[in-house]
C-alpha positions as CSV (number, residue, x, y, z in Angstrom):
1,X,67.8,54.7,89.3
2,X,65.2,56.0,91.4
3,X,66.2,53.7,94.6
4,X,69.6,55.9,94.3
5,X,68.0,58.5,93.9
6,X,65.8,58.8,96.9
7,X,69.3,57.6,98.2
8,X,70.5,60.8,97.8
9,X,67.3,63.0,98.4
10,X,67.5,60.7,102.1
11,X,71.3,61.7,102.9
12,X,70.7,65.6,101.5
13,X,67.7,66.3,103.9
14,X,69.9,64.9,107.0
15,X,73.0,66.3,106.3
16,X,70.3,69.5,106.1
17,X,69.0,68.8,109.6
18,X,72.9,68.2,110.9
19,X,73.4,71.4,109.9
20,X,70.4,73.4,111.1
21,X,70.8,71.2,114.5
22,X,74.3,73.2,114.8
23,X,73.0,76.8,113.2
24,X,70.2,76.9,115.6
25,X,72.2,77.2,119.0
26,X,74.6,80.0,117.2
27,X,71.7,81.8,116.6
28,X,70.1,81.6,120.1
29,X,73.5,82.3,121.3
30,X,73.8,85.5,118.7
31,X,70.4,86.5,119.6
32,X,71.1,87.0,123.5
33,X,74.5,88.8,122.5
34,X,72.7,91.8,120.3
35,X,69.4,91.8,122.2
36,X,69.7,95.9,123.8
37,X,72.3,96.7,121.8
38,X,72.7,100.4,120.7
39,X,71.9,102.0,117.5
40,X,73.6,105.3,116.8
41,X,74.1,107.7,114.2
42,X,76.9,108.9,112.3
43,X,77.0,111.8,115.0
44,X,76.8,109.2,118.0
45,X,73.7,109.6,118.5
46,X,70.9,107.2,120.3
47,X,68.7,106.1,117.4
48,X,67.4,103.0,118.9
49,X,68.3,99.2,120.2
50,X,68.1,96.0,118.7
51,X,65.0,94.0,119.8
52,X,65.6,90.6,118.2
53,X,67.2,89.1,114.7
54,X,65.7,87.0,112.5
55,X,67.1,84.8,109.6
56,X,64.6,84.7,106.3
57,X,64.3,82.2,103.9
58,X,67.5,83.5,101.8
59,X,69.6,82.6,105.0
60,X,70.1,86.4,105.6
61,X,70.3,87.6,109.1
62,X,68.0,90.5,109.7
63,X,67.9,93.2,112.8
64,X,65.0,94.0,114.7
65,X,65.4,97.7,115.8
66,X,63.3,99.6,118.5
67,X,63.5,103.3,117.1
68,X,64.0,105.7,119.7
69,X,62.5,109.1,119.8
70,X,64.1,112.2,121.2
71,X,62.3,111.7,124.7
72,X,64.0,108.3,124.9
73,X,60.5,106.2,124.4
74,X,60.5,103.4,122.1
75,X,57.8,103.9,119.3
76,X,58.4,102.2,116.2
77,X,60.2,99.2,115.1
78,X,62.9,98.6,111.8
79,X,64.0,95.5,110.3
80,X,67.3,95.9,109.2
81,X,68.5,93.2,106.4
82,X,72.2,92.6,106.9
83,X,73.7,90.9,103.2
Protein backbone atom coordinates (compact mmCIF):
# COMPACT_ATOMS: atom_id res chain seq x y z
CA UNK A 1 0.00 0.00 0.00
CA UNK A 2 2.53 2.49 0.49
CA UNK A 3 4.73 1.37 -2.71
CA UNK A 4 1.32 2.58 -4.59
CA UNK A 5 1.15 5.20 -2.85
CA UNK A 6 4.35 7.00 -3.42
CA UNK A 7 3.16 5.64 -6.91
CA UNK A 8 0.84 8.16 -7.02
CA UNK A 9 2.60 11.01 -4.93
CA UNK A 10 5.55 10.23 -8.01
CA UNK A 11 3.01 10.71 -11.07
CA UNK A 12 1.03 13.81 -9.13
CA UNK A 13 4.31 16.00 -8.68
CA UNK A 14 5.21 15.39 -12.60
CA UNK A 15 2.06 15.81 -14.04
CA UNK A 16 2.58 19.12 -11.54
CA UNK A 17 5.83 20.06 -13.21
CA UNK A 18 4.19 19.25 -16.91
CA UNK A 19 2.04 21.66 -16.18
CA UNK A 20 3.95 24.51 -14.67
CA UNK A 21 6.65 23.71 -17.66
CA UNK A 22 3.62 24.91 -20.01
CA UNK A 23 2.11 27.85 -17.57
CA UNK A 24 5.45 29.41 -17.19
CA UNK A 25 6.04 30.49 -21.02
CA UNK A 26 2.21 31.90 -21.05
CA UNK A 27 3.09 33.91 -18.35
CA UNK A 28 6.40 35.36 -19.71
CA UNK A 29 4.49 35.69 -22.81
CA UNK A 30 1.40 37.63 -20.81
CA UNK A 31 3.93 39.52 -18.91
CA UNK A 32 5.67 41.30 -22.10
CA UNK A 33 1.97 41.85 -23.60
CA UNK A 34 0.66 44.17 -20.32
CA UNK A 35 4.07 45.51 -19.37
CA UNK A 36 3.23 49.73 -20.19
CA UNK A 37 -0.09 49.24 -20.44
CA UNK A 38 -2.51 52.10 -19.48
CA UNK A 39 -4.60 52.52 -16.45
CA UNK A 40 -7.49 54.93 -16.72
CA UNK A 41 -10.36 56.08 -14.93
CA UNK A 42 -13.92 55.89 -15.39
CA UNK A 43 -13.44 59.49 -16.98
CA UNK A 44 -10.48 58.22 -19.25
CA UNK A 45 -8.18 59.47 -17.43
CA UNK A 46 -4.29 58.48 -17.08
CA UNK A 47 -4.06 56.90 -13.61
CA UNK A 48 -1.00 54.91 -14.18
CA UNK A 49 0.69 51.70 -16.19
CA UNK A 50 1.13 48.29 -15.43
CA UNK A 51 4.72 47.51 -14.32
CA UNK A 52 4.76 43.74 -14.04
CA UNK A 53 2.07 40.77 -12.89
CA UNK A 54 2.64 38.32 -10.64
CA UNK A 55 0.82 34.97 -9.76
CA UNK A 56 0.53 34.18 -5.71
CA UNK A 57 0.27 31.07 -4.16
CA UNK A 58 -3.73 30.81 -4.75
CA UNK A 59 -2.79 30.77 -8.59
CA UNK A 60 -4.34 34.40 -8.88
CA UNK A 61 -2.84 36.65 -11.36
CA UNK A 62 -2.06 40.03 -9.72
CA UNK A 63 -1.14 43.59 -11.49
CA UNK A 64 1.71 45.65 -10.74
CA UNK A 65 0.55 49.31 -11.31
CA UNK A 66 2.91 52.48 -11.54
CA UNK A 67 0.46 55.25 -10.15
CA UNK A 68 0.77 58.29 -12.05
CA UNK A 69 0.42 61.70 -10.61
CA UNK A 70 -1.04 64.67 -12.29
CA UNK A 71 2.52 65.88 -13.57
CA UNK A 72 2.85 62.56 -15.41
CA UNK A 73 5.80 61.24 -12.80
CA UNK A 74 5.51 57.76 -11.60
CA UNK A 75 5.41 57.79 -7.67
CA UNK A 76 3.86 54.92 -6.11
CA UNK A 77 3.10 51.45 -7.00
CA UNK A 78 -0.49 49.17 -6.60
CA UNK A 79 -0.94 45.53 -6.76
CA UNK A 80 -4.00 44.86 -8.25
CA UNK A 81 -5.46 41.16 -7.41
CA UNK A 82 -7.50 40.07 -10.46
CA UNK A 83 -10.05 36.83 -9.07
Amino acid sequence: MNSQTTNNSNNTSKQTRKKSQKVIPLLQKLRSQVQSFDIVDIKGRLIGKVKDLMVDGNRQLNFVIAKISQTNEINNFWLLMVN
